[in-house]
C-alpha positions in Angstrom: 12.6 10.8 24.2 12.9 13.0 21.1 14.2 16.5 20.9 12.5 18.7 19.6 14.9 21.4 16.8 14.7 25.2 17.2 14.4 27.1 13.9 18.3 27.5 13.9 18.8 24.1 14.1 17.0 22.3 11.7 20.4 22.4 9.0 20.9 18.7 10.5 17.3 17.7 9.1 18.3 19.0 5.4 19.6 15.9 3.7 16.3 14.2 4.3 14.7 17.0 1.9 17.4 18.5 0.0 15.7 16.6 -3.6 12.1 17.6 -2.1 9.9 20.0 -3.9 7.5 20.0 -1.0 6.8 23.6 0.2 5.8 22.7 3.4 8.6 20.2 3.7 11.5 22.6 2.7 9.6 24.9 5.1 10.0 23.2 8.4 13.6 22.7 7.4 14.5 26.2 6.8 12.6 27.0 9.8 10.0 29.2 8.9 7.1 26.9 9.8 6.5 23.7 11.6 7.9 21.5 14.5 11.1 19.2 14.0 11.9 16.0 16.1 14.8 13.8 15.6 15.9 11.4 18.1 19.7 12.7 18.8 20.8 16.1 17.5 24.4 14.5 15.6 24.0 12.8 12.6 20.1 11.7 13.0 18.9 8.9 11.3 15.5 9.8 11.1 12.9 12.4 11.9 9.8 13.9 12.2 8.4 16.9 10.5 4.6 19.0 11.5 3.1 21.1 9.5 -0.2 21.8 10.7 -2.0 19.0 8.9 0.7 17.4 7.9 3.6 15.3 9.1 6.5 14.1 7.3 8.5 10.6 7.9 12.0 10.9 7.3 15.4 9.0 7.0 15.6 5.2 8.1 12.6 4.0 10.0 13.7 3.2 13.6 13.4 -0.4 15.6 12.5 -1.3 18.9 13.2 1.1 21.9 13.4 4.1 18.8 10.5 3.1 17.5 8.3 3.2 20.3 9.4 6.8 21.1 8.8 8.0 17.6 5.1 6.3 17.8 4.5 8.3 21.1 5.6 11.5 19.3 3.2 10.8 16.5 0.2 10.1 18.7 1.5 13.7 20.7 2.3 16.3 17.8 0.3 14.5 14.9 -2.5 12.5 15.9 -4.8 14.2 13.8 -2.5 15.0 11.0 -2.0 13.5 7.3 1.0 11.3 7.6 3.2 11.0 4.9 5.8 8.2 4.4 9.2 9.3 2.5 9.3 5.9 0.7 7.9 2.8 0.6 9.8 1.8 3.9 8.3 4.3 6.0 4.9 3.0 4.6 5.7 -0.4 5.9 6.4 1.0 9.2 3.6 2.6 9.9 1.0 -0.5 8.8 3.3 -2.7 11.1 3.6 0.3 14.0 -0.2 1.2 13.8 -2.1 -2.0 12.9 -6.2 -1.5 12.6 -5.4 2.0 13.8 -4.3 3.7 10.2 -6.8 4.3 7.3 -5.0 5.4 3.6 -6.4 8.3 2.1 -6.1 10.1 -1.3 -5.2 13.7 -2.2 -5.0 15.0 -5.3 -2.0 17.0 -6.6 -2.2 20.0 -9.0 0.4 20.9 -11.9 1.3 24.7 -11.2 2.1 26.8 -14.7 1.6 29.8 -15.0 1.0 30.0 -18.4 -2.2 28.0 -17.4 -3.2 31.5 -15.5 -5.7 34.0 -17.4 -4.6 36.9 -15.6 -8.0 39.0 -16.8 -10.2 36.2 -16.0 -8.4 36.4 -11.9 -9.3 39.7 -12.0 -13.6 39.4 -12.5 -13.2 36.7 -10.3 -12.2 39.3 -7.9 -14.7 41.6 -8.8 -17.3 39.1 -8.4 -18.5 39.1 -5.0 -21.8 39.5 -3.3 -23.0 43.2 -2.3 -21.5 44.3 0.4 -18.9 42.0 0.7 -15.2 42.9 0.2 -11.9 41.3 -0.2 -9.1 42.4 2.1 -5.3 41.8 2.5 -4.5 40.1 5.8 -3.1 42.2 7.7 -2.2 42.1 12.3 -5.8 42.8 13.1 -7.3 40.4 11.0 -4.6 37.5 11.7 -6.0 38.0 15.3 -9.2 37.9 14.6 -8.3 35.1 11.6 -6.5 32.9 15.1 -10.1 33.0 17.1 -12.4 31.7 15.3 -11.9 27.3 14.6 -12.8 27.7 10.8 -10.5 30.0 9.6 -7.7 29.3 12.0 -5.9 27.1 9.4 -5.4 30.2 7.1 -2.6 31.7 9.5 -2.0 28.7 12.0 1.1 27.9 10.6 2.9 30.9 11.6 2.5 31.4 15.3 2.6 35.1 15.6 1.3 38.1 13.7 4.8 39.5 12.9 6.1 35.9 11.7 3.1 36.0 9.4 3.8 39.6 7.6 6.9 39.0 7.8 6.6 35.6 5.4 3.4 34.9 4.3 0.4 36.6 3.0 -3.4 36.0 2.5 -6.9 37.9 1.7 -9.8 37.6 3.1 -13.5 38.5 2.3 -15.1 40.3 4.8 -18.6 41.9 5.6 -18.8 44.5 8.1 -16.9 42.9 11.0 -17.3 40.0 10.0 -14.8 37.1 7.9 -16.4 35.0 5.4 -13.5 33.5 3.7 -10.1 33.8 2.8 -7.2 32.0 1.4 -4.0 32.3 2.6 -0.2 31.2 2.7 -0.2 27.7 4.6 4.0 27.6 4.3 6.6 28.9 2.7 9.7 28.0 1.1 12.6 29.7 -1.0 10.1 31.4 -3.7 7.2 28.6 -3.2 3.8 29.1 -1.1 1.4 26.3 -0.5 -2.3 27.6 -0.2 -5.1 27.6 1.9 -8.7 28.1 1.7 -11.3 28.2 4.0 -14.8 29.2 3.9 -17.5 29.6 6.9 -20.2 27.6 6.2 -22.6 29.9 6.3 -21.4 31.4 2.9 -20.1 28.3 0.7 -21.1 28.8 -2.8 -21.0 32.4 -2.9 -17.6 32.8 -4.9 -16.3 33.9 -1.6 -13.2 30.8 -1.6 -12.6 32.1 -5.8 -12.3 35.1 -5.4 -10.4 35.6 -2.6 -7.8 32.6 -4.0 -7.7 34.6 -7.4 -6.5 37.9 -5.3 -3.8 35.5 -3.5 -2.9 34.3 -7.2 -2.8 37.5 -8.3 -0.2 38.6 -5.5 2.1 35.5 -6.0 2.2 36.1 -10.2 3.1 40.1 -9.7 5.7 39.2 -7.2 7.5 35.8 -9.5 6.1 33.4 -6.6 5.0 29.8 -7.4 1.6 29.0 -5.7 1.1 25.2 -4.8 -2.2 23.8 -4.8 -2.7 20.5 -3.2 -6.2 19.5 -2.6 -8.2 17.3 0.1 -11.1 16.5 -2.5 -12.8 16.8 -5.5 -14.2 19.9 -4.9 -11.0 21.7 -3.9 -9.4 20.6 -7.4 -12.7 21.7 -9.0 -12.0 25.2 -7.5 -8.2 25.0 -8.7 -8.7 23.9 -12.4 -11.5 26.8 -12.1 -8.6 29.4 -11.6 -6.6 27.8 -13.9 -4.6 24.8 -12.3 -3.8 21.3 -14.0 -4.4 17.7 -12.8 -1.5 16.0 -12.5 -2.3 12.7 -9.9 -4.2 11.5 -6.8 -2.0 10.0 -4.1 -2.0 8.3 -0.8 -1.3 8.7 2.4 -1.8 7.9 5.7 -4.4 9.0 8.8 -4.6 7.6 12.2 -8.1 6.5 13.1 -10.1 7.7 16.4 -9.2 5.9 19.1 -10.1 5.7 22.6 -6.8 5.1 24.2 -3.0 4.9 23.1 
């Protein structure tokens, strides 16, 4: 059985990521997001990182006995999640550990510079939002009413409480009346770095809603020397990036587990 790490414990995880750029990555590590499994707290050989969406495959793939317990912690803590293999090794593993039951998928990475970033242009993006609508800083009430609702939950998931989240992250929202209608937020954090997320209810796609509330977030991380990571599910997503001023850089693969019916 693995063991799960407490957020004051996870110093035995760092040589896996101490050359790793990956915000979400370096976040579980230094504890301020995620869930950390390794299979014996001294010297671990290998472990397993969630992030919300996305899990991380560290170390020396295990054999055997090892094995089989990691697979059961993937199919418990990140059956839904994007998998992704530290090397070419842990790739192997997981097309010989999951066979027919694994589909690759691409994702796109975005250059950050912020010399890319047209600070005036952020600003009417801002501005540009439909009557009546208005962009607000997250702040406790709305990460509880952020945490009801299935479509924005992703915007503050990763921090489990109110006071973790204003104590490390931030986010804005556009709201009407009561009501929220999109946002972008921090998804993790790490030593200077956020990685975004956006989300907008369905209902109001294609209103500048998801623009303008990620050129307020932008906004927030340039005043305050932040780096914002943008890492995108699809083409539309990097549309929206490249719109606020991000750069290609690559697509990329990684790996899903398919529906099943059963383990």
């Amino acid at each position: 059985m693995m063991i799960e790490l407490g957020r004051a414990k996870r110093q035995v995880i760092q040589p896996f990521c101490a050359d790793s750029r990956d915000v979400l990555l370096r976040g579980a590590a230094e504890g301020t997001v995620g869930r950390v499994w390794v299979p014996h707290l001294s010297n671990p050989s290998y472990c397993l990182a969630v992030v919300g969406d996305f899990a991380y495959l560290l170390g020396l793939p295990p054999r055997g006995e090892m094995a089989l317990e990691l697979k059961g912690q993937i199919f418990e803590s990140a059956r839904q999640a994007f998998l992704y293999p530290q090397d070419g090794r842990w790739a192997d593993w997981i097309e010989e550990q999951f066979p027919g039951q694994q589909r690759i998928v691409t994702r796109y990475a975005l250059k950050k510079d912020e010399h890319h970033f047209d600070l005036a242009k952020l600003r009417g993006y801002t501005a540009a939002v439909p009557k009546g609508v208005r962009l607000k800083r997250i702040d406790e009430k709305l990460y509880h009413q952020i945490m009801k609702e299935e479509w924005s939950r992703d915007l503050c998931a990763s921090f489990d409480t109110a006071e973790r989240f204003m104590a490390y992250a931030f986010g804005y929202v556009a709201v009407k009346g009561r009501e929220i209608l999109a946002g972008c937020s921090c998804y993790g954090v790490s030593e200077g770095m956020m990685e975004i997320e956006v989300d907008t209810r369905r209902d109001w796609r294609r209103n500048g809603l998801a623009l303008a509330c990620s050129a307020a977030f932008l906004l927030e991380c340039l005043e305050k020397g932040l780096t914002p990571n943008w890492d995108a599910v699809n083409l539309q997503s990097v549309g929206l990036a490249e719109k606020l001023g991000y750069v290609f850089d690559r697509e990329y693969q990684v790996y899903r587990l398919k529906e099943m019916e059963e383990r």
